[in-house]
LOBAPA-827695 format. One record per residue: residue number from 1; x, y, z of N, C-alpha, C in turn. Coordinates in Angstrom, 2 decimals, decimal comma. Example, Ala and Ser with C-alpha at 12.3 -4.5 7.8 and 13.67 -1.06 7.14 Angstrom:
2
1;13,19;-5,69;7,80;12,30;-4,50;7,80;13,20;-3,30;7,80
2;12,85;-2,25;7,08;13,67;-1,06;7,14;12,90;0,03;7,87
REM end
This chain:
184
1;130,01;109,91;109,65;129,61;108,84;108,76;128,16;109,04;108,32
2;127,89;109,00;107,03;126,30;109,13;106,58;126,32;107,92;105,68
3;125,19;106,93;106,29;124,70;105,96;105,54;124,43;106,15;103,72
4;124,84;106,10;102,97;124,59;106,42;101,81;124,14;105,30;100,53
5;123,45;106,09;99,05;123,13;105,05;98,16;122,70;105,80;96,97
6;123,42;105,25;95,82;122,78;105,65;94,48;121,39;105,18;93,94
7;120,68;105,99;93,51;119,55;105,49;93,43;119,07;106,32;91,97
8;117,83;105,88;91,64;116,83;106,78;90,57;115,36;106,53;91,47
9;115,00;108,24;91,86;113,71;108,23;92,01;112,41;107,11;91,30
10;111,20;107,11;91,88;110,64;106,42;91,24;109,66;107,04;92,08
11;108,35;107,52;90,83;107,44;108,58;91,27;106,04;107,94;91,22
12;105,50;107,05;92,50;104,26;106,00;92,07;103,33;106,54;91,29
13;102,26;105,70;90,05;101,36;106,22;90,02;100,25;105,87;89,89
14;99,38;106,03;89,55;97,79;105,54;89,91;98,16;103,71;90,04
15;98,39;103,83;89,05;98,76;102,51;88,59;99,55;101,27;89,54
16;100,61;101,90;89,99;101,41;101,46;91,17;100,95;101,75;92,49
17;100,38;102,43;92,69;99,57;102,82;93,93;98,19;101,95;93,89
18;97,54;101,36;92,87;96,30;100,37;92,94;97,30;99,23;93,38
19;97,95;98,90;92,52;98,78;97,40;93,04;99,18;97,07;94,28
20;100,25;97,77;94,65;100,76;98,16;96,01;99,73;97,74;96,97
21;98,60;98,63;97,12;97,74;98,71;98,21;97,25;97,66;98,29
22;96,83;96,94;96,69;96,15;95,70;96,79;96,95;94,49;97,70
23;98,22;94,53;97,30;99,13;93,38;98,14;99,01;93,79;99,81
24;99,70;94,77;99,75;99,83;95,44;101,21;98,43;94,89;102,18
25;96,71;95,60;101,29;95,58;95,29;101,87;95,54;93,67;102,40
26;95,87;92,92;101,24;95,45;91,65;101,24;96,67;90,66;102,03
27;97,18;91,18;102,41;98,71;90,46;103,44;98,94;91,28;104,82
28;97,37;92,22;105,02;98,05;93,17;106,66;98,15;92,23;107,76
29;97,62;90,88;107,38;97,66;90,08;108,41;99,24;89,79;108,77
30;100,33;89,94;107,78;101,60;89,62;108,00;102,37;90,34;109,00
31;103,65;90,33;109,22;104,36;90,57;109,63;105,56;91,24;108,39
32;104,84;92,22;107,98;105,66;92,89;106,40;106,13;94,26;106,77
33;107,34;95,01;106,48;107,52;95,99;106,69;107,31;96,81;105,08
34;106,48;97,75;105,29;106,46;97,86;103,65;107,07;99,16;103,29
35;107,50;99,39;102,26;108,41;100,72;101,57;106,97;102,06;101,86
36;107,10;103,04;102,23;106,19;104,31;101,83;106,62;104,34;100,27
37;105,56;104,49;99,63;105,32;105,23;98,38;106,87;106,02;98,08
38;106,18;107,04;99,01;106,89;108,48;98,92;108,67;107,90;98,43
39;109,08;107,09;99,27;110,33;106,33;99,16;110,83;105,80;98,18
40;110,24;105,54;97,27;109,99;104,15;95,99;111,65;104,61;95,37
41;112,59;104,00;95,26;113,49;104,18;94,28;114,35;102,39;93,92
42;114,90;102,89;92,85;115,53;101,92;92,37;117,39;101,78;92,81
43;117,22;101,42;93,56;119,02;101,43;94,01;120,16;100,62;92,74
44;121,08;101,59;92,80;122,11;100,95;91,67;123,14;100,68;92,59
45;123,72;101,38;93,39;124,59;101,16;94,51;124,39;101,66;95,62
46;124,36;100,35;96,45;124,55;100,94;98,04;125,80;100,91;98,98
47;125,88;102,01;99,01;127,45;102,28;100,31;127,80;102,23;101,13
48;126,60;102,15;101,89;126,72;101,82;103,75;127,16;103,30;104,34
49;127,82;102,79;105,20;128,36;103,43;106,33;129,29;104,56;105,61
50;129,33;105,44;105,30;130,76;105,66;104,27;131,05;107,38;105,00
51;132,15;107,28;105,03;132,76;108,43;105,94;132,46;109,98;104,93
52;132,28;110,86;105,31;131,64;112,20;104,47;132,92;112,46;103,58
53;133,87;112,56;103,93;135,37;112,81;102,90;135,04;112,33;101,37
54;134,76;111,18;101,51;134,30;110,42;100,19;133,01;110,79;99,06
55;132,12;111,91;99,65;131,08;112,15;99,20;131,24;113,11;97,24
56;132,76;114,07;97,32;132,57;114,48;95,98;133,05;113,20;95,32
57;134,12;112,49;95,94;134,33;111,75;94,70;133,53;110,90;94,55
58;132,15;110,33;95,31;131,55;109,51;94,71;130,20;110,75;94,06
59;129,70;111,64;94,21;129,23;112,73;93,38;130,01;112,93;92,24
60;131,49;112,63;91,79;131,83;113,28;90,67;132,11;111,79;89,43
61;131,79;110,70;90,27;131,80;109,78;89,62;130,46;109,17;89,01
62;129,24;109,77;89,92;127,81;110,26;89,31;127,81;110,73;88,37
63;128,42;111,53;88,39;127,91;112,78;87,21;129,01;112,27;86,04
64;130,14;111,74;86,02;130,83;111,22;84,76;129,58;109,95;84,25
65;129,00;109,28;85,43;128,69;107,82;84,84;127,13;108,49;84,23
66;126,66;109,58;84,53;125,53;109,74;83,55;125,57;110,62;82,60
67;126,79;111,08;82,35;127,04;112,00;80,94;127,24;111,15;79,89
68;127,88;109,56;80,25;127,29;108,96;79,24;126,12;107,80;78,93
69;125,32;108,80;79,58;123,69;108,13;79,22;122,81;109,27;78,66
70;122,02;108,90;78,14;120,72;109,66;78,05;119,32;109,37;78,64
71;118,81;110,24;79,06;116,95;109,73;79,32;116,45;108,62;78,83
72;115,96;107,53;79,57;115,27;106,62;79,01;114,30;105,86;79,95
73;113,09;105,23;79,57;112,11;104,60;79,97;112,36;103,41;81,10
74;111,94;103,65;81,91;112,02;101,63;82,47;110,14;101,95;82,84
75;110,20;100,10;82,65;108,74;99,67;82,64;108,67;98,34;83,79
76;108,20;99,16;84,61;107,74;98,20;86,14;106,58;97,20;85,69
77;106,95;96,27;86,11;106,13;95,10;86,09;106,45;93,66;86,95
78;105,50;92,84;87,00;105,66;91,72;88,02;106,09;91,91;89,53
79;105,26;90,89;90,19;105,79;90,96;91,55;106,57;89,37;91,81
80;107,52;89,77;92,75;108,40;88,58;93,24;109,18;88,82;94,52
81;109,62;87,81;94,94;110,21;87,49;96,33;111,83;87,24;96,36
82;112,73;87,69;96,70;113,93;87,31;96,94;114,15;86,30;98,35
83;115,15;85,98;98,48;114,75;84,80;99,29;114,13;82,93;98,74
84;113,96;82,14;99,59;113,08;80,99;99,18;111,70;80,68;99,57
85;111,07;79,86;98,33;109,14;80,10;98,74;109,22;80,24;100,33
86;109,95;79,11;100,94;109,79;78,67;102,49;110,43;79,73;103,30
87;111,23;80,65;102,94;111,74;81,89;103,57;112,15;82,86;102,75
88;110,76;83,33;102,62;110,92;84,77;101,70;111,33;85,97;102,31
89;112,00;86,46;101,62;112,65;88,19;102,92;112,14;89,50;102,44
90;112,00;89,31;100,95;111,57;90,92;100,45;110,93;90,20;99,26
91;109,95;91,38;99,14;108,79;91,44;98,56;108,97;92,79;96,68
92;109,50;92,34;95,60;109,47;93,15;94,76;108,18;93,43;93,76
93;108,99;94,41;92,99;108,31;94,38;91,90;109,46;95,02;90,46
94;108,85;94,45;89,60;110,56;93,61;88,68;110,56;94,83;87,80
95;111,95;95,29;86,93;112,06;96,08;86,15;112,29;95,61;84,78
96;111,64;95,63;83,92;111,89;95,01;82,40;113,26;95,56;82,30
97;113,70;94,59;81,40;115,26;94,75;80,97;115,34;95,81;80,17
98;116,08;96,74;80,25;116,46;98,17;79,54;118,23;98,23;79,43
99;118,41;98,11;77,96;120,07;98,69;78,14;120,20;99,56;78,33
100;119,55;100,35;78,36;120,34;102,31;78,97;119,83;101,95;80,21
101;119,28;101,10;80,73;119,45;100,99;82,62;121,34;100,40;82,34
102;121,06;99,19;81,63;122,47;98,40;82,10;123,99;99,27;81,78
103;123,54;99,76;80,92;124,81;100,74;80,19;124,87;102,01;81,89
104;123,98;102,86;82,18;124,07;103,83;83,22;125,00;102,79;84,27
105;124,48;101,62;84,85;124,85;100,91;86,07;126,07;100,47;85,52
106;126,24;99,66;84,36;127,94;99,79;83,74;128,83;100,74;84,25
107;128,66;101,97;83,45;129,38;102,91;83,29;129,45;103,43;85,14
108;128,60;102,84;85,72;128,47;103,87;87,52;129,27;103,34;88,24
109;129,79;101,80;88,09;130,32;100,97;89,00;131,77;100,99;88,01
110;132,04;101,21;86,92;133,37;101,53;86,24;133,62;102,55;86,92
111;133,21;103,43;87,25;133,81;104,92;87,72;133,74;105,14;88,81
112;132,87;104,50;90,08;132,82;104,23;91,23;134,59;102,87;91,93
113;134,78;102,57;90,47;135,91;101,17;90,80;137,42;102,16;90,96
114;137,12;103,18;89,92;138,32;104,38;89,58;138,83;104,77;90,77
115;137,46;104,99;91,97;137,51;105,47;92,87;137,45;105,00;94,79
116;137,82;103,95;94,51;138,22;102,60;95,35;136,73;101,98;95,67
117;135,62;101,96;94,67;134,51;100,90;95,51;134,31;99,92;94,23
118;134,88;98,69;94,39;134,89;97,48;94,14;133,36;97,68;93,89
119;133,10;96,57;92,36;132,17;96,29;92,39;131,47;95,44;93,05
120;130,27;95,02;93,71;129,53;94,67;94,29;129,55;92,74;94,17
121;129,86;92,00;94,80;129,63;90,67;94,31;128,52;90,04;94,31
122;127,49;90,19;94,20;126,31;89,75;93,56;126,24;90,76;92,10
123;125,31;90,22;91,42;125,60;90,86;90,33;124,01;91,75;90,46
124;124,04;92,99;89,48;123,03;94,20;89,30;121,59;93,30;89,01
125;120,91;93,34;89,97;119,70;92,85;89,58;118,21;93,74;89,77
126;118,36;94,81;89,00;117,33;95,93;88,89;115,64;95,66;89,34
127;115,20;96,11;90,36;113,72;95,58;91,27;113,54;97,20;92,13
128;112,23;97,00;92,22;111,60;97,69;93,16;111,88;97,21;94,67
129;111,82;97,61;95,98;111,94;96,86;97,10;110,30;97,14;97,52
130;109,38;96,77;97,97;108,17;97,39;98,07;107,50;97,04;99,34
131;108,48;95,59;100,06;108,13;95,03;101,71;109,33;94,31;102,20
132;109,55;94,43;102,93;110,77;93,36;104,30;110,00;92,73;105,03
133;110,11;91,24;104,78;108,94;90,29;105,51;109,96;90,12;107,14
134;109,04;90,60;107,79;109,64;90,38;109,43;109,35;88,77;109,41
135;107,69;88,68;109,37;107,44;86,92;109,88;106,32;86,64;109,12
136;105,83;85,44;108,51;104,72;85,17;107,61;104,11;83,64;108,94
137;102,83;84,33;108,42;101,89;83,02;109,99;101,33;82,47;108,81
138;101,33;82,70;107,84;100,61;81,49;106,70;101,47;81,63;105,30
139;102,52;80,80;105,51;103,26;80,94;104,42;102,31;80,65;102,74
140;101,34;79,83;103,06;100,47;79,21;101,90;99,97;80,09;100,84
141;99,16;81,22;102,18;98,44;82,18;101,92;99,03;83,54;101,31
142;100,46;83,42;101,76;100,83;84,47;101,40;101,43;84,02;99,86
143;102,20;82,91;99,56;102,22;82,17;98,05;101,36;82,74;97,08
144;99,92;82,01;97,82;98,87;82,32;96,78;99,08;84,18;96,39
145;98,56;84,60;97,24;98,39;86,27;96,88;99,60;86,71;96,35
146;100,76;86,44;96,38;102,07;86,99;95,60;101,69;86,50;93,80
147;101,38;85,22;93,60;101,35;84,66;93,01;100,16;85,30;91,97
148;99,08;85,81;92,71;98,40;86,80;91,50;98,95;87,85;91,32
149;99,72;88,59;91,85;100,08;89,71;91,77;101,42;89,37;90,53
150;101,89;87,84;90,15;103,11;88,16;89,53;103,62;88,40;88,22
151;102,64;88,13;87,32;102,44;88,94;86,32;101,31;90,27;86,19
152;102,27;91,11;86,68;101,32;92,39;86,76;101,80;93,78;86,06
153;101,08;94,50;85,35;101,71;95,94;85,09;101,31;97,30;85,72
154;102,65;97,83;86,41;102,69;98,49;87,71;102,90;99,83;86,98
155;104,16;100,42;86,51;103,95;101,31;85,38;105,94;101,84;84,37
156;105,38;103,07;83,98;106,31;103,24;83,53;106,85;104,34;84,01
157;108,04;104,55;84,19;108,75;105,68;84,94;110,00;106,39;84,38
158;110,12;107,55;83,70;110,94;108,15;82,80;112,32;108,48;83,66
159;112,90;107,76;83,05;114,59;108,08;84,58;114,88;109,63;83,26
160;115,39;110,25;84,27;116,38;111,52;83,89;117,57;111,81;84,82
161;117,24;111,20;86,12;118,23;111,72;86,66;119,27;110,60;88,11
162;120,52;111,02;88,22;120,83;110,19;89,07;121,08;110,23;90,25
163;120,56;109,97;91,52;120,88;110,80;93,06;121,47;110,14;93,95
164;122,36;110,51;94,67;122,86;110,14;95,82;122,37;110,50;97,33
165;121,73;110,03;98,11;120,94;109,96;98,82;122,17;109,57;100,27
166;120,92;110,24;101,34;121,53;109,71;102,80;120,83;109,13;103,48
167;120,34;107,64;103,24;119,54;107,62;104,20;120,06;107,39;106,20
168;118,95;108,17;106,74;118,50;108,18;107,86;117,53;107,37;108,48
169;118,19;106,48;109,36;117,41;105,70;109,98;116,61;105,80;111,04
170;115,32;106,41;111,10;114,50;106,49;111,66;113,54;105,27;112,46
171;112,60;105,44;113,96;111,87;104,67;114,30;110,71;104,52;113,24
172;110,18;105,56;112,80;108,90;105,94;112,12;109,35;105,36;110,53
173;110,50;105,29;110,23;111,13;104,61;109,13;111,94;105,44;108,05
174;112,66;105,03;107,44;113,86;106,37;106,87;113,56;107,20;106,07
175;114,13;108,23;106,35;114,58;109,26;105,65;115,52;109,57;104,53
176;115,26;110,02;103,69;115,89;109,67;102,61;116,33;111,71;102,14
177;117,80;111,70;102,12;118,08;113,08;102,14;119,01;113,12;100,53
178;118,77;113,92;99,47;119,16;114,41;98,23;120,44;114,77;98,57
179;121,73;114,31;98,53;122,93;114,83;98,75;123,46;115,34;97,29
180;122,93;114,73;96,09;123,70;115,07;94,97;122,52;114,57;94,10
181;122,70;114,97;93,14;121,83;114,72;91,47;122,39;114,91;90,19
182;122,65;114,24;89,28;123,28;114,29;88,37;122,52;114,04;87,12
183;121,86;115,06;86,05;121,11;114,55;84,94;121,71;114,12;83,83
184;120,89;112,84;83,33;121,22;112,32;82,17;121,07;113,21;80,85
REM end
């Protein structure tokens, strides 16, 4: 069994790396688990637990769902919280609306359905993951500082390509292994 997940890289840069640090700096008092950089991607589907047998056909349903896309822009911006003010769980940062995002994630979960994985019942809500709040000792404080950060511009990131990943769950924190790639 290899933990698995569709994703698009996301390559920080100056830009996202000032922001980041700024939140991260100004909240170390928390109890936040935060994403490494190095990690940064945008998940379209996650698979869990999924037995290795299954790996071409969800690789060959990659590569159908981005032959009909092409290269296109997404533009990172804003920070926000999933969860409620009073129990926040994760810490984002938001993806402007792009139809060649929605059309790729369309077309990934049509061809992923071909291939027995039901689409997802929450619906596609495209974000950065950037912290996992373990415990907040000043919920107030941490409000405020999200709250400047939430109209913010983090950057822009040219998708080309689509990967299927393994992550590995590590103490030191996961590993993230390239099982497949499929270009737009």
């Amino acid at each position: 069994m290899k933990r698995l997940f569709a994703a698009v890289k996301i390559h920080p840069s100056e830009g996202y790396l000032n922001v980041f640090n700024s939140i991260s700096a100004l909240l170390r008092h928390e109890r936040i688990k935060w994403v490494e950089p190095e990690n940064t991607h945008l998940t379209l589907k996650f698979f869990g637990e999924t037995d290795e047998k299954h790996i071409p056909a969800i690789s060959q349903a990659l590569g159908v769902a981005v032959a009909q896309s092409r290269p296109f822009m997404l533009h990172i911006s804003d920070t926000g919280i999933f969860g409620s003010r009073y129990d926040p769980k994760v810490i984002w940062f938001g993806i402007e609306k792009q139809p060649e995002l929605d059309l790729l994630a369309k077309n990934l979960f049509s061809e992923l359905e071909k291939c027995g994985w039901p689409p997802d019942r929450q619906n596609f809500v495209p974000h950065l993951t950037i912290g996992r709040i373990k415990e907040l000792k000043d919920k107030k404080l941490f409000q405020e500082i999200i709250g400047k950060f939430s109209v913010v511009d983090v950057q822009n990131e040219n998708v080309a390509e689509l990967i299927l990943y393994e992550s590995i769950l590590r103490r030191e924190g996961p590993l993230y292994v390239k099982l497949f790639s499929a270009k737009l």
